[in-house]
ZANU-112009 format. One record per residue: x, z, y of N, C-alpha, C in turn. Coordinates in steps of 0.1 Angstrom, whole numbers, padded with zeros to 4 digits, always signed. Example, Ala and Ser with C-alpha at 12.3 -4.5 7.8 and 13.67 -1.06 7.14 Angstrom:
ZANU-112009
+0132+0078-0057+0123+0078-0045+0132+0078-0033+0128+0071-0022+0137+0071-0011+0129+0079+0000
END
This chain:
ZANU-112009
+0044-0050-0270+0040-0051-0256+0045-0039-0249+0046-0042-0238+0053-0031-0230+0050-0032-0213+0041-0023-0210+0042-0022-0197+0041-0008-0186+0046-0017-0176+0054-0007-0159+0039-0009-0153+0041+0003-0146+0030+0006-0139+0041+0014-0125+0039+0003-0109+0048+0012-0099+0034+0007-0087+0036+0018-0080+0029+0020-0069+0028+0017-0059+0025+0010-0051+0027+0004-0036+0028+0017-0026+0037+0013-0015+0039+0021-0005+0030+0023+0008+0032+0035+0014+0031+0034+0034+0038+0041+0035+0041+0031+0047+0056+0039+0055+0046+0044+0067+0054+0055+0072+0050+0065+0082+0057+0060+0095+0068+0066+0096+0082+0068+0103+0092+0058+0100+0098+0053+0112+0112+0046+0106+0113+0035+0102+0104+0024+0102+0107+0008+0090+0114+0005+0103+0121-0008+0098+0135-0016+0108+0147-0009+0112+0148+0006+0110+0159+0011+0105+0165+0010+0091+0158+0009+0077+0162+0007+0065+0169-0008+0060+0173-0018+0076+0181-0031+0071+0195-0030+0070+0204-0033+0064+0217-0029+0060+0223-0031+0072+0223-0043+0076+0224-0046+0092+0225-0035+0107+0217-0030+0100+0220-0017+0110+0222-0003+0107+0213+0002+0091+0220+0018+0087+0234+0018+0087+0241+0003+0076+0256+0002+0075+0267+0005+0088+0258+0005+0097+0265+0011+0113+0265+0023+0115+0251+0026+0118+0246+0034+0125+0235+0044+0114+0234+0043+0105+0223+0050+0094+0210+0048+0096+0203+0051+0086+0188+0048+0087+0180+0057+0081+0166+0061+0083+0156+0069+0078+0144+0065+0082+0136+0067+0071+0120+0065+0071+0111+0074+0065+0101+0076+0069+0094+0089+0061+0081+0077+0055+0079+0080+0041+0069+0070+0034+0063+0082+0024+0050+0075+0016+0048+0077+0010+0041+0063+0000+0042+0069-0016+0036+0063-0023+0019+0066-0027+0011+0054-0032-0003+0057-0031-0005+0052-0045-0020+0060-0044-0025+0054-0061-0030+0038-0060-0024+0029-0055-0029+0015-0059-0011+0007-0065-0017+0004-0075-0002-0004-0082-0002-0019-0088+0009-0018-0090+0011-0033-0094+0019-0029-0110+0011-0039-0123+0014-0038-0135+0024-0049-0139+0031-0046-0145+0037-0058-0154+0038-0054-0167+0030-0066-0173+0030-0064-0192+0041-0074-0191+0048-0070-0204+0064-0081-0207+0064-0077-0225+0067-0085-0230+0074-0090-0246+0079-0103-0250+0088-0101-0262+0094-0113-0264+0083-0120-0268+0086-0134-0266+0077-0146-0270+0079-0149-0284+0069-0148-0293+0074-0150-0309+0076-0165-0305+0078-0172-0315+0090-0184-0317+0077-0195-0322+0065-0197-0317+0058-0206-0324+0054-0215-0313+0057-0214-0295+0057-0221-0286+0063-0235-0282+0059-0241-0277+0071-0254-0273+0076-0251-0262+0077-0240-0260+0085-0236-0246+0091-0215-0247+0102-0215-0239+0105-0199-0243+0101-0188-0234+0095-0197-0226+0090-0184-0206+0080-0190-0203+0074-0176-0208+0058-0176-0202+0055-0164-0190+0049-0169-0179+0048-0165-0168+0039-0162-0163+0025-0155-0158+0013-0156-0153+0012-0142-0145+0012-0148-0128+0008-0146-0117-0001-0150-0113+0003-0155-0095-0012-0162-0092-0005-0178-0096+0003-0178-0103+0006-0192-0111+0006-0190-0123+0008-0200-0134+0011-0199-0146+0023-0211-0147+0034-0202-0153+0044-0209-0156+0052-0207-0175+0052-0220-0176+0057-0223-0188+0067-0230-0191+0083-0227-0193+0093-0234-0190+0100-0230-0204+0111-0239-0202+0128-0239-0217+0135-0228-0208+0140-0226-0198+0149-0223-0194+0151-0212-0182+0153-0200-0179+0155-0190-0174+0158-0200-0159+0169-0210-0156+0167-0213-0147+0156-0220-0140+0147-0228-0146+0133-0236-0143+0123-0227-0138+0125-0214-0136+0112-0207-0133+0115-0205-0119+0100-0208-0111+0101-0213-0099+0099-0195-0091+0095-0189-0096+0094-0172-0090+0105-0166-0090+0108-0163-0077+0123-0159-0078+0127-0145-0082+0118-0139-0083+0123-0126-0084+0123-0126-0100+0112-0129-0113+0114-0130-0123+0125-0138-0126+0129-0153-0119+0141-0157-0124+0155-0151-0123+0157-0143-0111+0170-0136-0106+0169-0124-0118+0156-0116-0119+0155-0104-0126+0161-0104-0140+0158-0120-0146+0157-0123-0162+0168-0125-0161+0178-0129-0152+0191-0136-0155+0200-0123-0152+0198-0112-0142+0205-0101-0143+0202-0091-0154+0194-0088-0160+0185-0080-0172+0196-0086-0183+0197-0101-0181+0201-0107-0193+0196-0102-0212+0185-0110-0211+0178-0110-0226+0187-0118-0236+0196-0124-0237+0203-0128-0246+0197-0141-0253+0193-0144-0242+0183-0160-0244+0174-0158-0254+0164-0147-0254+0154-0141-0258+0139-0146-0251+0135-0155-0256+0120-0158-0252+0111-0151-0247+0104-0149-0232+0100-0138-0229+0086-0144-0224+0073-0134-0225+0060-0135-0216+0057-0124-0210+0057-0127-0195+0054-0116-0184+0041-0120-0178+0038-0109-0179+0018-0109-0164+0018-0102-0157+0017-0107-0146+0015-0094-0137-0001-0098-0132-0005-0078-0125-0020-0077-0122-0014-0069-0112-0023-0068-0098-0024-0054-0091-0032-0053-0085-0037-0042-0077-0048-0034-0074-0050-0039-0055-0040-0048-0054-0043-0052-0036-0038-0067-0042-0035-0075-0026-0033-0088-0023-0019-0086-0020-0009-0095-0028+0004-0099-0022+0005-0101-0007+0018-0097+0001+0019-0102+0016+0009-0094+0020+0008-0080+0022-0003-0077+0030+0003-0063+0037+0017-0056+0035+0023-0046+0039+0022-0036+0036+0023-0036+0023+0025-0022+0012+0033-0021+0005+0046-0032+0008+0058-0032-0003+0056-0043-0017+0045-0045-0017+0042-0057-0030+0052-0065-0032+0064-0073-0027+0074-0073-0034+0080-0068-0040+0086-0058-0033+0093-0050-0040+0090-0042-0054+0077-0037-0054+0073-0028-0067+0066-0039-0077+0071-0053-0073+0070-0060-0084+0083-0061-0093+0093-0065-0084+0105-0063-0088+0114-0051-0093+0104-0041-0089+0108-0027-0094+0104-0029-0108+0092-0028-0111+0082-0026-0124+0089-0038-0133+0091-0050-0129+0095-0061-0133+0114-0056-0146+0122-0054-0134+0132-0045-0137+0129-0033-0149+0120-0022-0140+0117-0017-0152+0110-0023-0168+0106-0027-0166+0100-0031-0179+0108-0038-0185+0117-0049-0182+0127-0056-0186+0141-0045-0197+0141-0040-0190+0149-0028-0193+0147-0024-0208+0128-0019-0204+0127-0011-0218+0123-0021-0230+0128-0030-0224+0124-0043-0235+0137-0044-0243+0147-0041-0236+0159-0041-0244+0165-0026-0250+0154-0021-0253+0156-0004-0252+0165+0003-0240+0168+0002-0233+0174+0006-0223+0162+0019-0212+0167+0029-0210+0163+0041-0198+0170+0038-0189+0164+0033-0175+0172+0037-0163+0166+0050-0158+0177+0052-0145+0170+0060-0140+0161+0057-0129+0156+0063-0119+0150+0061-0106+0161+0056-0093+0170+0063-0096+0175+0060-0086+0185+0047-0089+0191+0039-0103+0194+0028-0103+0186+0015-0106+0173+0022-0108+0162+0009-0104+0161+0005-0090+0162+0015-0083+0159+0010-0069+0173+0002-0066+0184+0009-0069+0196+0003-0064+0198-0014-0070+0190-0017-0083+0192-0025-0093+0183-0035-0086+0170-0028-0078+0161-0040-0071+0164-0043-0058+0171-0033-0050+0179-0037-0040+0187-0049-0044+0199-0050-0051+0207-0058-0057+0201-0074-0057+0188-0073-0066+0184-0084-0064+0178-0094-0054+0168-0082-0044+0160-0088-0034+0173-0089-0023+0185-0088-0023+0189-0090-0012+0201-0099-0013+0204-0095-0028+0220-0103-0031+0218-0117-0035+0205-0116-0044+0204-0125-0055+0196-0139-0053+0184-0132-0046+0174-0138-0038+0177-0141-0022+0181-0131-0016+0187-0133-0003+0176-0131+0005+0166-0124+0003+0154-0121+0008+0154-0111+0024+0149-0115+0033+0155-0109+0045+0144-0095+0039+0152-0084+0031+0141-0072+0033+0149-0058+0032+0146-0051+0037+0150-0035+0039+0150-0028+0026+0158-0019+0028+0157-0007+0014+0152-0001+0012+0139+0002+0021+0129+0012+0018+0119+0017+0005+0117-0001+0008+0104-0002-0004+0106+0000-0019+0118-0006-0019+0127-0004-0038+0125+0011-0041+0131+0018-0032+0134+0033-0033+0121+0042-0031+0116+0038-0025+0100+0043-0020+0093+0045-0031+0090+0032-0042+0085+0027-0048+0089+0035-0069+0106+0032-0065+0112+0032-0078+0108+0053-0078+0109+0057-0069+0111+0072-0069+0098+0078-0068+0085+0072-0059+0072+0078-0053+0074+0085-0051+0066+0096-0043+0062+0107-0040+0062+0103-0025+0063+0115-0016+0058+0116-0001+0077+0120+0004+0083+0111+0008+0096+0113+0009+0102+0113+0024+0113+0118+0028+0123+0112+0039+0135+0105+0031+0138+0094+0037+0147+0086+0030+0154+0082+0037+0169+0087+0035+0180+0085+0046+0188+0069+0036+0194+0064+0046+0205+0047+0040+0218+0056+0051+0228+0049+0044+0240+0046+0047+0249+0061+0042+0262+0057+0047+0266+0072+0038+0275+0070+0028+0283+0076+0027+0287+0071+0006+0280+0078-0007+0265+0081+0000+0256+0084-0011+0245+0070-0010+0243+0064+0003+0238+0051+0002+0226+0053+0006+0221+0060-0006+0203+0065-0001+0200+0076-0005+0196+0085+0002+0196+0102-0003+0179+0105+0003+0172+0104-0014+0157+0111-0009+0156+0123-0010+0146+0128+0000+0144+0141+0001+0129+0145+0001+0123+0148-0009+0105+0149-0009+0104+0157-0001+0093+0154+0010+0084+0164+0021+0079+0174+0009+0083+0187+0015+0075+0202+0008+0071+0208+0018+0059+0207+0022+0046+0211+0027+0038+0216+0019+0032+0228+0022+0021+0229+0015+0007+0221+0012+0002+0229+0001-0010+0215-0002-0021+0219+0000-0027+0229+0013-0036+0227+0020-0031+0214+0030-0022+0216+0038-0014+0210+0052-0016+0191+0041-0012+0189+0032-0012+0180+0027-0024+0170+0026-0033+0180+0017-0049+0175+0016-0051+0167+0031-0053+0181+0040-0054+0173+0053-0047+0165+0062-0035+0161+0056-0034+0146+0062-0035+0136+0055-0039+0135+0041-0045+0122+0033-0057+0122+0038-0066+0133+0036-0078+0129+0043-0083+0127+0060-0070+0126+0064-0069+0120+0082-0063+0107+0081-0063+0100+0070-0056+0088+0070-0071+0073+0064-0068+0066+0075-0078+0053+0071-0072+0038+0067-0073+0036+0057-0068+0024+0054-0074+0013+0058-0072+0002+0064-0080-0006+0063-0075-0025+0062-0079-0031+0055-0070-0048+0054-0073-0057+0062-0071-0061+0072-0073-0077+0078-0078-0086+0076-0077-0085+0065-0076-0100+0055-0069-0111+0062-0056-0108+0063-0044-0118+0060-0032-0117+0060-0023-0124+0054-0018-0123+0044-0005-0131+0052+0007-0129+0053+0023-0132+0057+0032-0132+0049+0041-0138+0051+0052-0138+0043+0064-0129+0052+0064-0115+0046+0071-0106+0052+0084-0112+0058+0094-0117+0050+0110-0120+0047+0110-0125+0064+0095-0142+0067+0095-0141+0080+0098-0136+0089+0093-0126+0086+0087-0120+0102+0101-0110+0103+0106-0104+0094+0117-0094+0089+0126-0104+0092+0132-0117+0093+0142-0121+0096+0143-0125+0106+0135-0124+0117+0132-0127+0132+0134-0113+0135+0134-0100+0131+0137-0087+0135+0148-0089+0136+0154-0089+0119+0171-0086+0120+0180-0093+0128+0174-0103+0129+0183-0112+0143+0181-0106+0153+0174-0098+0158+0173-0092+0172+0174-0081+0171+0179-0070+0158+0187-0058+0160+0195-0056+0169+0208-0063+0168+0217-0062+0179+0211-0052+0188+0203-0065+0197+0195-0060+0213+0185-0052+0209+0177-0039+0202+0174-0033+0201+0178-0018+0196+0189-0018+0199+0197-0005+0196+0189+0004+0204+0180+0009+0213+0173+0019+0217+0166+0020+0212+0157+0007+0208+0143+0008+0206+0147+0020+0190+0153+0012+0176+0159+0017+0169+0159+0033+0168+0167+0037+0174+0178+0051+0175+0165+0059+0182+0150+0054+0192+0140+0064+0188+0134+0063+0180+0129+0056+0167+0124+0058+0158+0132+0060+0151+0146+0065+0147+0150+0072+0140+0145+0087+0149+0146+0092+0163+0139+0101+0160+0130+0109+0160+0119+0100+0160+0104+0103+0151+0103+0103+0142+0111+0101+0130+0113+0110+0116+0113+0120+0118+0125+0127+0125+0126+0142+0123+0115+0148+0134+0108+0144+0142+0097+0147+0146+0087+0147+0141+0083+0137+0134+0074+0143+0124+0078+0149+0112+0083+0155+0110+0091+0160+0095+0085+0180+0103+0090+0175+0117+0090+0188+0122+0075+0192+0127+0063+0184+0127+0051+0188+0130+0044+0191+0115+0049+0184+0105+0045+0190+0090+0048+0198+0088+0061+0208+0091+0066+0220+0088+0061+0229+0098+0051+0224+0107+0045+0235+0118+0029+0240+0112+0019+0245+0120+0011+0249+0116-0001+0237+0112-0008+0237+0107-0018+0226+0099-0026+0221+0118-0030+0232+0124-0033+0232+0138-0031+0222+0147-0016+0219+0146-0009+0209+0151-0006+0194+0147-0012+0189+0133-0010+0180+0127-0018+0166+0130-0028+0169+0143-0030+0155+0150-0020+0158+0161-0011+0159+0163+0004+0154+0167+0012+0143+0161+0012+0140+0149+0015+0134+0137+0008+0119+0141-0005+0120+0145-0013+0107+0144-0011+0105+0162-0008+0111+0170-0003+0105+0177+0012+0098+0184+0019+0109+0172+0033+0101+0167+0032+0085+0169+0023+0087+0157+0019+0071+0146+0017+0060+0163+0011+0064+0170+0006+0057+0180+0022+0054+0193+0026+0065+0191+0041+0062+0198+0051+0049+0190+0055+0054+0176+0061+0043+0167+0056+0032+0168+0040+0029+0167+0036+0017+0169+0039+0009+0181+0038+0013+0191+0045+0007+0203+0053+0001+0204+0066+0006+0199+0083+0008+0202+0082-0008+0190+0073-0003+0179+0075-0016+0162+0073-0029+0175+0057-0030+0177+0051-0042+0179+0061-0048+0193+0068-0042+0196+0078-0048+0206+0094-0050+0203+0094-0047+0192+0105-0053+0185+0107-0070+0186+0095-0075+0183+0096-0090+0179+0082-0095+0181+0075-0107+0191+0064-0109+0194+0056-0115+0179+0062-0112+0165+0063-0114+0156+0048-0111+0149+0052-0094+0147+0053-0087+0146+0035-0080+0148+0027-0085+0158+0011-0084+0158+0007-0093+0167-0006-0095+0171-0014-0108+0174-0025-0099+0181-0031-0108+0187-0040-0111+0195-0055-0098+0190-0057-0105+0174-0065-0098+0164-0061-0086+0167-0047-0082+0157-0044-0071+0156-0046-0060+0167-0038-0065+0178-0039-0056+0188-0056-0052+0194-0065-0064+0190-0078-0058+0193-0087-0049+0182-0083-0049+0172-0081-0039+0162-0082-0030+0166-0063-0023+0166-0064-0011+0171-0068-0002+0182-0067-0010+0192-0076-0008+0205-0089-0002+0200-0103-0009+0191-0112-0006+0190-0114+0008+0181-0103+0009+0169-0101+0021+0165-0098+0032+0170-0089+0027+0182-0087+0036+0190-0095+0046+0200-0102+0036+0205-0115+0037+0213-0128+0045+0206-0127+0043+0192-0136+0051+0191-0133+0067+0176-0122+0069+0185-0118+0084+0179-0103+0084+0172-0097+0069+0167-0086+0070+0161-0073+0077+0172-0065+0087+0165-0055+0092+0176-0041+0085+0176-0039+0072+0165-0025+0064+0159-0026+0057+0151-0019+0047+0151-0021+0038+0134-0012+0030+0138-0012+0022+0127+0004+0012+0129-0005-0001+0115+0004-0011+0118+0004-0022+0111+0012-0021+0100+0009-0017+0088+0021-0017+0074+0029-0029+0072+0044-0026+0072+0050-0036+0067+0057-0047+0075+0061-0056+0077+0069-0065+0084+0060-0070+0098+0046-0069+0091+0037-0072+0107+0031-0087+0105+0022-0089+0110+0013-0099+0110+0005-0104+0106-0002-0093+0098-0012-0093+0090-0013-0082+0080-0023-0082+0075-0023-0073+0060-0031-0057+0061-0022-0048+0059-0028-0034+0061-0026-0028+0073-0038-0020+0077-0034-0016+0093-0037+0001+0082-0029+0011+0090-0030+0023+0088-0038+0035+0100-0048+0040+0098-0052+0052+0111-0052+0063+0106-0048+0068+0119-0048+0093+0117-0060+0089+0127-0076+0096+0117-0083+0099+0123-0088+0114+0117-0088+0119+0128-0100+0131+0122-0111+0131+0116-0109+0138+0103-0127+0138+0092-0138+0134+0101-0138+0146+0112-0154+0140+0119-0153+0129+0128-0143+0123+0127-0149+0111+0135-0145+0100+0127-0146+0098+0117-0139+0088+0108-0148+0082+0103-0162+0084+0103-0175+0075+0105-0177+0065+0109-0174+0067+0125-0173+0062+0140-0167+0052+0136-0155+0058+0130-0139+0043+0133-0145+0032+0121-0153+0035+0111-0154+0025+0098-0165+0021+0102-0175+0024+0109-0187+0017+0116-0181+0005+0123-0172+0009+0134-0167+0001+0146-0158-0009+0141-0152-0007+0126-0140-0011+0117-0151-0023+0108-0161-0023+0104-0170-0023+0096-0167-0040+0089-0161-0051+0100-0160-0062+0096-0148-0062+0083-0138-0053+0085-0126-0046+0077-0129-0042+0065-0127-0045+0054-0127-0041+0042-0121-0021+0044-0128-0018+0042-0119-0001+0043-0116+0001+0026-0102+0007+0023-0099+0011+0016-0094+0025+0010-0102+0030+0005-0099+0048-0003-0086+0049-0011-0076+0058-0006-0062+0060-0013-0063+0071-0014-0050+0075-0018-0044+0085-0022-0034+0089-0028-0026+0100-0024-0006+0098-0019-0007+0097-0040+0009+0094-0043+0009+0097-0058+0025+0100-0060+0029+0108-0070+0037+0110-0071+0051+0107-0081+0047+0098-0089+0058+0096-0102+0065+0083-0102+0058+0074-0089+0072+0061-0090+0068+0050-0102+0081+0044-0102+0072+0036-0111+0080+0038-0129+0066+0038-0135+0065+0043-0151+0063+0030-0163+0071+0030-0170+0066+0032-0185+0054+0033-0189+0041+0029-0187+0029+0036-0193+0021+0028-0207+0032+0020-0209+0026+0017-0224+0039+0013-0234+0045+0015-0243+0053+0012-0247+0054+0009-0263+0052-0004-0269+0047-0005-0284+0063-0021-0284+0076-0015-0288+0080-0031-0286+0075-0037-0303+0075-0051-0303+0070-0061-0313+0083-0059-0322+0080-0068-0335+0089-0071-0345+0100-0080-0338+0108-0079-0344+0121-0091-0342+0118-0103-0353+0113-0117-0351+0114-0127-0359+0131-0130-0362
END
């Protein structure tokens, strides 16, 4: 048995710059970080006493002959690029949130998936060709309308700036801030879930079609990266600047594509707003799922009182990407 353990993301800065579609022009950047909530995949060969060779168990269970018959696309693309050598396999996945909810959960399935596949064949990647390796698939293989962010976000963790385009492709660069200045923006940060749930690729393929005509909107949230890159390297003093950043980006996103927030949402943040929050944004392609707030310790009561119908959820940044954390492979029949 063998399993990956990768972490789901938040993006800060920057999402709808990381589609090929536009860094490949014009370049891209996002400032993310990874959090302690993950997504597991256990994987081993299937001993040989089944009437079937692919065993599957998500929120389905699938049991099939043939690498093509499996109806999840990312384990069928993954298994067929991995190439097991027509090696019988049983994969499970578990994670710590709800798929479709804007924290990258495809992707760091695909990552962990990848990874573990790998060490099933004895094989080490590194970080930076897992991400390239789950790019490959979510975009080439699958044809999934999704950005580069989350592969790389995910495959590498930590609290990063992450440039696309280039003849280096993707070049991360970990925020080094100190870890007082640090402490205190995890603990200015409120998670909170909607409860519901989208199918990102949607809403993300209704953007990319209207890149084109958004070349300004764009080219300022590229730069509010280096705006906020530049209020973290200032005094801790200044760091509700940061959460009202968050509240500028959010503007410029939810008008990208009437896609993109609702009715709900926008009364949401309003309310959070209203009672002490200084920014927050919707995680992820939009229309549901995780909403993010920069609120200050002392009023952060206020916002989860007034928030209170919201599931609130406790995080915390993490730093190692996605791992290896159990590794025992089985006998060869």
């Amino acid at each position: 048995m063998i399993i990956s353990r990768t972490p789901f993301r938040i993006s800060f800065f920057g999402g709808g710059t990381d589609y090929p579609v536009w860094y490949e022009e014009n370049g891209g950047i996002v400032l993310s970080t990874t959090i302690n909530k993950y997504c597991y995949i256990n994987c081993r060969y299937l001993p040989p006493f089944f009437p079937y060779n692919y065993r599957i168990r998500y929120s389905l269970h699938e049991e099939v002959q043939s690498v093509s018959e499996i109806k999840h696309p990312s384990v069928r693309e993954c298994l067929k690029f991995v190439n097991l050598d027509n090696r019988g396999v049983e994969i499970q996945h578990n994670a710590d949130v709800p798929a479709m909810s804007g924290l990258g959960s495809s992707s760091s399935f695909t990552v962990g998936l990848l990874n573990v596949l790998c060490a099933l064949k004895g094989k080490m990647i590194t970080k930076r060709q897992l991400a390239l390796d789950a790019i490959h698939v979510e975009q080439n293989r699958i044809k999934e309308n999704v950005g580069t962010q989350d592969q790389t976000a995910v495959a590498f963790g930590g609290f990063n700036k992450i440039e696309f385009g280039g003849e280096q492709e993707i070049t991360v660069q970990p925020v080094t801030i100190c870890k007082e200045k640090l402490d205190l923006l995890q603990r200015s940060l409120m998670l909170f879930f909607t409860g519901f749930s989208r199918k990102a690729s949607d809403i993300a393929g209704e953007q990319i079609k209207r890149t084109p005509e958004k070349k300004k909107e764009l080219e300022t949230m590229i730069g509010l990266v280096e705006e906020a890159v530049n209020i973290l390297n200032n005094s801790k003093d200044t760091l509700a600047d940061f959460g009202r950043l968050l509240h500028e980006q959010w503007m410029i996103k939810r008008s990208l594509t009437s896609k993109i927030s609702s009715s709900f949402i926008d009364e949401t943040y309003e309310a959070a707003v209203g009672d002490g929050a200084l920014g927050g944004k919707l995680l992820g392609a939009g229309g549901g799922g995780f909403m993010l707030f920069f609120v200050r310790p002392e009023d952060q009561p206020k916002v989860k009182e007034r928030l209170r119908k919201l599931l609130y959820v406790p995080f915390s940044f993490e730093n190692l990407g996605s791992q290896i954390i159990y590794y025992a492979p089985t006998d060869n029949f």
